[in-house]
C-alpha positions in Angstrom: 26.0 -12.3 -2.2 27.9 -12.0 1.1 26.8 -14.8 3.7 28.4 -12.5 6.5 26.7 -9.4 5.5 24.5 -8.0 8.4 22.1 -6.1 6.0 18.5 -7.9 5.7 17.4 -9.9 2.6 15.1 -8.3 0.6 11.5 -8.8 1.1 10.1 -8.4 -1.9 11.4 -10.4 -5.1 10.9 -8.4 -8.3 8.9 -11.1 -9.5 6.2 -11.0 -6.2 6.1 -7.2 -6.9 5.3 -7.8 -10.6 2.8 -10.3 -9.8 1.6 -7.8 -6.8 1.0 -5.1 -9.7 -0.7 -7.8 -11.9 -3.2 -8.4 -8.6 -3.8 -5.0 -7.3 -4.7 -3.8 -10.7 -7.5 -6.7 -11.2 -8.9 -6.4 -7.8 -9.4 -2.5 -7.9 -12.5 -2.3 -10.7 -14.0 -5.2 -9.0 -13.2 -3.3 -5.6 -14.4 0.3 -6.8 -17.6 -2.0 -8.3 -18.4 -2.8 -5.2 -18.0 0.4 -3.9 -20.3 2.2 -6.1 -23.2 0.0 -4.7 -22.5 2.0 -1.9 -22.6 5.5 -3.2 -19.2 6.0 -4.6 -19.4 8.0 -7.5 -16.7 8.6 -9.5 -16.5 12.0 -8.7 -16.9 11.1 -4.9 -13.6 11.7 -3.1 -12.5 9.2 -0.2 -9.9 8.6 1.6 -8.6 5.2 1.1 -6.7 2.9 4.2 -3.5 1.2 2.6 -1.4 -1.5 4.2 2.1 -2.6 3.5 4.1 -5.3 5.3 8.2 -5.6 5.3 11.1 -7.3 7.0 13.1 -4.5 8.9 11.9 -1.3 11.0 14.3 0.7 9.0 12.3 0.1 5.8 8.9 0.5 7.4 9.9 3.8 8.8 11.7 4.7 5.1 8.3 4.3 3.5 6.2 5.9 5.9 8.1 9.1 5.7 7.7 9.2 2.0 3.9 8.8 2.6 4.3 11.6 5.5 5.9 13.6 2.5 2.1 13.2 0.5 0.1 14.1 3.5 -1.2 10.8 4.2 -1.5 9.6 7.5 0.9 6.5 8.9 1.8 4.4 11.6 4.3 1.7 11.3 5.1 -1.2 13.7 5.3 -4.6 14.6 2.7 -7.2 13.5 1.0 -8.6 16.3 1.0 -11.9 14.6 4.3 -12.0 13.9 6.8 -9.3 15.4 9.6 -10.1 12.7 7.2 -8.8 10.2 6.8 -4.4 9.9 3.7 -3.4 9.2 3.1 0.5 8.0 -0.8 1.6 7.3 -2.7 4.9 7.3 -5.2 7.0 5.3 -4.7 9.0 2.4 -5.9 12.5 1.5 -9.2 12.4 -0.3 -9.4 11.6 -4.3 -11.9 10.4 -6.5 -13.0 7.4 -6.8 -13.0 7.1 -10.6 -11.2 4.3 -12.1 -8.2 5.9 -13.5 -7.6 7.9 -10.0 -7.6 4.6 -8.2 -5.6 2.2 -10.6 -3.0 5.2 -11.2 -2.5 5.4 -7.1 -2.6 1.8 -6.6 0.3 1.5 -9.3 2.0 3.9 -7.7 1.4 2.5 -3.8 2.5 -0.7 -5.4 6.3 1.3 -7.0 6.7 3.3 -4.1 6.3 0.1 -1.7 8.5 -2.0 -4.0 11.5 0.9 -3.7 11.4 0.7 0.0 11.4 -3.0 -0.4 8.0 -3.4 1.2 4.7 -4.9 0.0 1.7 -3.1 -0.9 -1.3 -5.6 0.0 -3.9 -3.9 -1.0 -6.2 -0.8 0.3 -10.0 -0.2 1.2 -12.2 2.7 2.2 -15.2 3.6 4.1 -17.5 5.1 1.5 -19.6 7.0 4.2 -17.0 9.4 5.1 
């Protein structure tokens, strides 16, 4: 490690994102459960609202093109709590709501955060959309 380097630590240990995967994947049955008091079938497509958070405007702005690239909708910026903290959030297209479409895109939001070196915290929906 080079004290003098200018590039930014990383945000996200491999062991927070492991125990990040562990997380999302327990909270999205009990998430989806609560969802289907709702309405939302399995076969009901949503949209779902993601968040990240990460350390440097560069990496924020990394992820949110790769989410560009899957037609979701992003904005990234500052946190108004904390402006040394990015925060990058959207919508995605529409999918269904079953519980191998969800925990296969959470996985992934959780990977595809973790290359960018940001943190997927979580996602929710609106289930009358």
């Amino acid at each position: 490690m080079n004290l003098f380097s200018k590039s930014p630590k990383r945000f996200v240990s491999e062991k927070a994102f492991e125990k990040n995967v562990e997380q999302q994947m327990s909270w999205t049955p009990q998430t989806l459960e609560q969802l289907r008091k709702y309405g939302a079938s399995p076969e009901k497509e949503l949209k779902l609202e993601f968040f990240f958070y990460t350390n440097t405007a560069d990496k924020a702005a990394a992820l949110a093109g790769d989410l560009l690239k899957r037609g979701y909708e992003v904005k990234h910026g500052p946190s108004a709590s904390d402006p040394k903290i990015q925060v990058i959030t959207g919508w995605t297209t529409r999918m269904p709501m079953s519980d191998g479409a969800v925990l296969d895109w959470t996985k992934d939001m959780c990977t595809v955060g973790y290359a960018h070196d940001c943190d997927f915290d979580g996602w929710g929906t609106n289930p009358k959309q």
